[in-house]
N, C-alpha and C positions, 0 to 999 in steps of 0.2 A: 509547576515549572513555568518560566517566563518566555515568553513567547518575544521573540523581539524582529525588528523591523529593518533591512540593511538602511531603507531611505531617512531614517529619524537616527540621532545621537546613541553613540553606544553611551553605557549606565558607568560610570567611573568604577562601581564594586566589580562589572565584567569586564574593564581593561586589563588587557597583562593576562588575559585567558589563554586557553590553548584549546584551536578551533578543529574539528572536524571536520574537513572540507568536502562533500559529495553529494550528490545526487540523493543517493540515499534512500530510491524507490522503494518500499517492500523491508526492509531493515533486512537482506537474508544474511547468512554466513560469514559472507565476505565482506559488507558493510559492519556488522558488529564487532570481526577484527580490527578496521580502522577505528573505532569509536573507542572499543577498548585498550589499544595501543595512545588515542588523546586522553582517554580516562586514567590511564596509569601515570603519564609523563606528568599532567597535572596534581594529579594526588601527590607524585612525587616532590613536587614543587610547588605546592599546598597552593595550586592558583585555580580558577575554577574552568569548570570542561565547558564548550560549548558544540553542540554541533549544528552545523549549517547546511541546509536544502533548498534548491531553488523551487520555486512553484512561479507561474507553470515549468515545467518540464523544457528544458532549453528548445528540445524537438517540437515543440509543438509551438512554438515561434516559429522556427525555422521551416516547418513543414506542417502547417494546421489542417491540412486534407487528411493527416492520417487518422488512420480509426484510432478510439479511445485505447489506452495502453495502461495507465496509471494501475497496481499493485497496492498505492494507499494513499489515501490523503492528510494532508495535513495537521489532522485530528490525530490520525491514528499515527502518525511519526512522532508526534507530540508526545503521546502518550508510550510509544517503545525507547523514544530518546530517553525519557522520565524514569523508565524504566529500570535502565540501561546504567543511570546515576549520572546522569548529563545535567547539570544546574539550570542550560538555558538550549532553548534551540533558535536560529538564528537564519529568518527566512531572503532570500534574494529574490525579489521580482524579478523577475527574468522582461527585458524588455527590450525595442531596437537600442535605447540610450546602451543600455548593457552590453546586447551583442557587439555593438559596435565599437566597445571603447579595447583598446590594444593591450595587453597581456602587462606589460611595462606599467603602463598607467592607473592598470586596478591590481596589480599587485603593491605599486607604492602608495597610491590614493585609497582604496578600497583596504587593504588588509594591513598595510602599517600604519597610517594615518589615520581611518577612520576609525577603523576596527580597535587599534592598539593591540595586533596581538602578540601573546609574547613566543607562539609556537604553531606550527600548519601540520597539521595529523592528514594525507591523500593517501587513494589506492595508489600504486605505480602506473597506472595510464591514465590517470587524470591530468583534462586538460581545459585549458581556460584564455578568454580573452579574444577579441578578434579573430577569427579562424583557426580560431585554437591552437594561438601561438603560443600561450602559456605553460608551463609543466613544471611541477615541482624542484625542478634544476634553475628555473630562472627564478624561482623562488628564494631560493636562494644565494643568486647572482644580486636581488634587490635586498638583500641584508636580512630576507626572514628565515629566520629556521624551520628545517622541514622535513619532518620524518615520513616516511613511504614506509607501507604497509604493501605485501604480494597478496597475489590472489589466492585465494582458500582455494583449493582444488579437494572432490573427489574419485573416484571410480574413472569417471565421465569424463573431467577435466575441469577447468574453471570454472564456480559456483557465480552467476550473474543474472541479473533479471532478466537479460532476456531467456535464459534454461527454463528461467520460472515461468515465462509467460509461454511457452512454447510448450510446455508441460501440461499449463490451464488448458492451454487450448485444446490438448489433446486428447482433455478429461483426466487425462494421470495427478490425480489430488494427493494420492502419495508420493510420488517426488516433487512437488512443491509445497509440501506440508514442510520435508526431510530440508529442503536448501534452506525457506522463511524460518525452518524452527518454532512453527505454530502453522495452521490450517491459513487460507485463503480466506479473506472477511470482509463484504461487500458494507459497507456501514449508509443508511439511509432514514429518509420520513416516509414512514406509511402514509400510503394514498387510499383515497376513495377509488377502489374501481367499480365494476361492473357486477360482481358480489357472485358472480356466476359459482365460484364457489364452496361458500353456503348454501346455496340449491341444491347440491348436490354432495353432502355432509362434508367436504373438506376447505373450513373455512381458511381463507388465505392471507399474508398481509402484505401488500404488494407496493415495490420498492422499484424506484427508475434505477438504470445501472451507472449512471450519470458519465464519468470520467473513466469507471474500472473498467479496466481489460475485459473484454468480453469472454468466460469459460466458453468449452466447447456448450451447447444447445443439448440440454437434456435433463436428467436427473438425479439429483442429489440427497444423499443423506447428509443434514445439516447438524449445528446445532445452532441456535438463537438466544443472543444478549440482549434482554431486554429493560426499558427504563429504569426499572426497581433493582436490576443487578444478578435476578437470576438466570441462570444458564436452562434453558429447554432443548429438546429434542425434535427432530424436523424432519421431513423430507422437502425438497423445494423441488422447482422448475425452473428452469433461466432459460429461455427462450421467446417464440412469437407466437406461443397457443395455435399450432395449425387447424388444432380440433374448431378452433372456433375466428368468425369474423367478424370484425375485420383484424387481420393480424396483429399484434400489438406486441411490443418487445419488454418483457417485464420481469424481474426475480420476484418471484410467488412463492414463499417458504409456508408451511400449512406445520404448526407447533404441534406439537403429540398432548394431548392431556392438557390442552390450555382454555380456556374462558376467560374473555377479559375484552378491552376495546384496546386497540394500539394506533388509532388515526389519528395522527398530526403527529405522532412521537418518537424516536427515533431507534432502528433496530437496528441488530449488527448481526450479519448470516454469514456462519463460517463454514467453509466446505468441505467436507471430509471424503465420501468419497463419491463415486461416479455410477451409478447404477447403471443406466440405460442413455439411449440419445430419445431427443423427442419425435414425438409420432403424431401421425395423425388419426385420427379411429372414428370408423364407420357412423355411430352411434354415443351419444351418452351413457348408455349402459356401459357400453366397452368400452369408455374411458374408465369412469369409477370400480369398475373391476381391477382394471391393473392397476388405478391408484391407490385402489388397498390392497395389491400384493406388493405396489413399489416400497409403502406405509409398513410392510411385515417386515421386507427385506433391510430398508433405513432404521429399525427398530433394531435388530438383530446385530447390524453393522457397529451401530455406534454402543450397543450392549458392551460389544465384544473389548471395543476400546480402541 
């Protein structure tokens, strides 16, 4: 899939496309209805699909004190857009020149002149431009076409990232598995740590959390994508090791039946479900005790399916 740049020349073969306009965090539910509603209008009209995402995260201009939020990065939207049968994805730096330009001005500079596009695929509350004077209504007041997609609701009500992240955080792995449509997946390079975990037979391979949403602090049965493409079985840790000092905040996934070196290479730890929260324990014995009944129970879990 091509990856393209808002600040460089759109490709002549992707003018006259029809773009998917959103955020796009997480790909859950409700962003795959929009994608697939620019997927069909295009197919219909044999032009090619794109979707567009901004990185970073407009919020995180706007307000860079907040804690990390991010559901996936750019790799991994890459790879669901791809997925998804989207030809290109179509990244916006998000930046003050951005924030600042007026809703009028980057919908006729930005989306019909630069872009050329021949159609605008948004949720119904998306909004754009200067204090977010923009909406798909004036979208089409500057001569673009523009179809709105509503919000996927279940049970609950409106399926959106923040259900997802409020979900993570409360360890509920299964309803944020049910809205994304696939498990929670932290994607990273194994680090050198402190190895404290082959000392004590549960070798680990330990990953910064970098940008993603912090889970709730505890333990998981995973599983883990690794280099070569196979899928393993896991329990991890995502927290600060209170057992041990100096704190230190890291996903530690420990593969089931693995051998092998994974430092410097890059692994992907998907969440499934929530075991326990983290503890801290008297002793090393009493840690590795429970780390092989957490190791029974994540074995069992992910058996089941």
């Amino acid at each position: 899939m091509i990856r393209l740049d808002h600040r460089q020349s759109m490709p002549e073969s992707l003018r006259g496309a029809i773009i998917a306009l959103g955020n796009f965090d997480g790909f859950h539910l409700g962003h795959q209805a929009v994608v697939g509603e620019a997927l069909a209008w295009a197919r219909s009209e044999n032009r090619p699909c794109i979707v567009a995402t901004f990185d970073p995260h407009p919020m995180r201009h706007f307000q860079p004190q907040v804690e990390p939020f991010r559901l996936t990065t750019l790799d991994q939207r890459q790879e669901l857009f791809a997925a998804a049968g989207a030809d290109a994805m179509l990244v916006f730096h998000f930046d003050g020149a951005m924030a600042g330009q007026s809703a009028a001005d980057w919908a006729d500079g930005m989306i019909s002149r630069h872009l050329g596009a021949a159609g605008i695929v948004t949720g119904e509350d998306f909004t754009f431009g200067k204090a977010r004077g923009g909406n798909p209504a004036l979208l089409r007041e500057r001569g673009v076409e523009t179809r709105t997609v509503a919000a996927v609701h279940d049970a609950e009500g409106p399926i959106s990232s923040s259900r997802i992240r409020a979900a993570l955080k409360a360890g509920d792995c299964v309803t944020a598995t049910r809205l994304l449509t696939r498990p929670f997946a932290v994607r990273g390079i194994v680090q050198h740590g402190d190895k404290l975990g082959r000392t004590i037979g549960f070798p680990t391979a330990n990953l910064d959390l970098g940008g993603y949403l912090r889970p709730l602090y505890g333990i998981y049965a995973v599983t883990g994508l690794l280099p070569d493409g196979r899928v393993v079985n896991g329990a991890a840790n995502v927290g600060i090791r209170p057992t041990f000092d100096p704190p230190k905040e890291l996903l530690e996934p420990y593969f089931f039946d693995f051998e092998g070196d994974l430092y410097g290479q890059e692994v992907e730890v998907a969440f499934h479900h929530f075991l326990r929260g983290e503890a801290k324990f008297d002793s090393i014995e009493a840690l590795t005790a429970q780390m092989a009944k957490d190791c029974d129970v994540a074995r069992a879990l992910l058996a089941s399916g």
